[in-house]
C-alpha positions in Angstrom: 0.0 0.0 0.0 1.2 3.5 -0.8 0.9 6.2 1.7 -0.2 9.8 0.6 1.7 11.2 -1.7 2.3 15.2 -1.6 4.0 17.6 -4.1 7.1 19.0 -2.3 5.4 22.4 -3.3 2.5 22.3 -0.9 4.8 20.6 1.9 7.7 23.4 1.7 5.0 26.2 1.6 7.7 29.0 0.7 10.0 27.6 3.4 13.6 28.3 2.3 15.7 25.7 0.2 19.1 25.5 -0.5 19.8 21.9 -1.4 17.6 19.2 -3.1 18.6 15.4 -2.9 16.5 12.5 -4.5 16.9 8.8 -5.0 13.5 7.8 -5.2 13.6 4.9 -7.2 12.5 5.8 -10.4 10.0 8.6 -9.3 12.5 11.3 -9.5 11.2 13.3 -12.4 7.5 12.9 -10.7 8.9 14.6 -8.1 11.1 17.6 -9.7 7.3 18.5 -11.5 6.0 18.3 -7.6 9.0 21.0 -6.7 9.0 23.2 -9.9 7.9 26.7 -8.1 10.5 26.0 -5.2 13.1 25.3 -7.9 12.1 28.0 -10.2 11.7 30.4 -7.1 15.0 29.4 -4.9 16.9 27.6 -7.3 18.4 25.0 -4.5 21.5 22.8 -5.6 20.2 19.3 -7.0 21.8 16.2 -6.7 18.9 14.2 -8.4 20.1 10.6 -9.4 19.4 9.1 -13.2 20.0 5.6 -12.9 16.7 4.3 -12.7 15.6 4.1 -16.2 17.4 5.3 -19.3 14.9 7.8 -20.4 16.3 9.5 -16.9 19.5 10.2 -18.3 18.2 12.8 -20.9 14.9 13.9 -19.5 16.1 15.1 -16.0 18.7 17.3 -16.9 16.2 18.6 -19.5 13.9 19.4 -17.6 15.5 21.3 -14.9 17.3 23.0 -17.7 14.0 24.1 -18.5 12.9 25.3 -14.8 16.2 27.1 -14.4 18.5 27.4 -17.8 21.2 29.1 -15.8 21.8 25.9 -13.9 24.9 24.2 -14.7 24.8 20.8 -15.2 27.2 18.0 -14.3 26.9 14.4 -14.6 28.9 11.8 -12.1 29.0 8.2 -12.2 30.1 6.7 -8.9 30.1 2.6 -9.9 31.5 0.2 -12.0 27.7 -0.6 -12.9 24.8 0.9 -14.2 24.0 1.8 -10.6 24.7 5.2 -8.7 24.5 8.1 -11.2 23.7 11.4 -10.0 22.9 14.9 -11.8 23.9 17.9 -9.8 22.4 21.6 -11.2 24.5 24.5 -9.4 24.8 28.0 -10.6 
């Protein structure tokens, strides 16, 4: 059973953020769309990992190109496997 699920957004309510993890097992993109505004607004540091599917490996950094474009982007593998890679955005 899943518990309730709540847009980052709505939980934050404007509170201030400076840093942004996620490994959520695949729903990492589900939840950047659920933080937009406080990305958009307070453009935290992300460290948002792309390992879980390969679509994650061009669609994530897309798309928070296209909440903040001045983010810089940087890619890091940390394994000899397809496991543990993580997309940071920084200005």
């Amino acid at each position: 059973m899943i518990g309730e699920v709540r847009k980052l957004d709505d939980v934050l309510k404007g509170e201030r953020v400076t840093f942004i993890k996620m490994d959520i097992e695949g729903s990492e993109l589900a939840a950047l769309k659920g933080a937009a505004n406080t990305i958009r607004s307070q453009k935290p540091k992300l460290a948002i990992c792309i390992y879980h599917s390969p679509q994650d490996m061009l669609n994530i950094p897309i798309y928070i190109k296209s909440l903040v474009p001045e983010y810089k982007i940087y890619i890091r593998h940390y394994t000899d496997m397809m496991l543990e890679t993580v997309c940071y955005a920084v200005l």
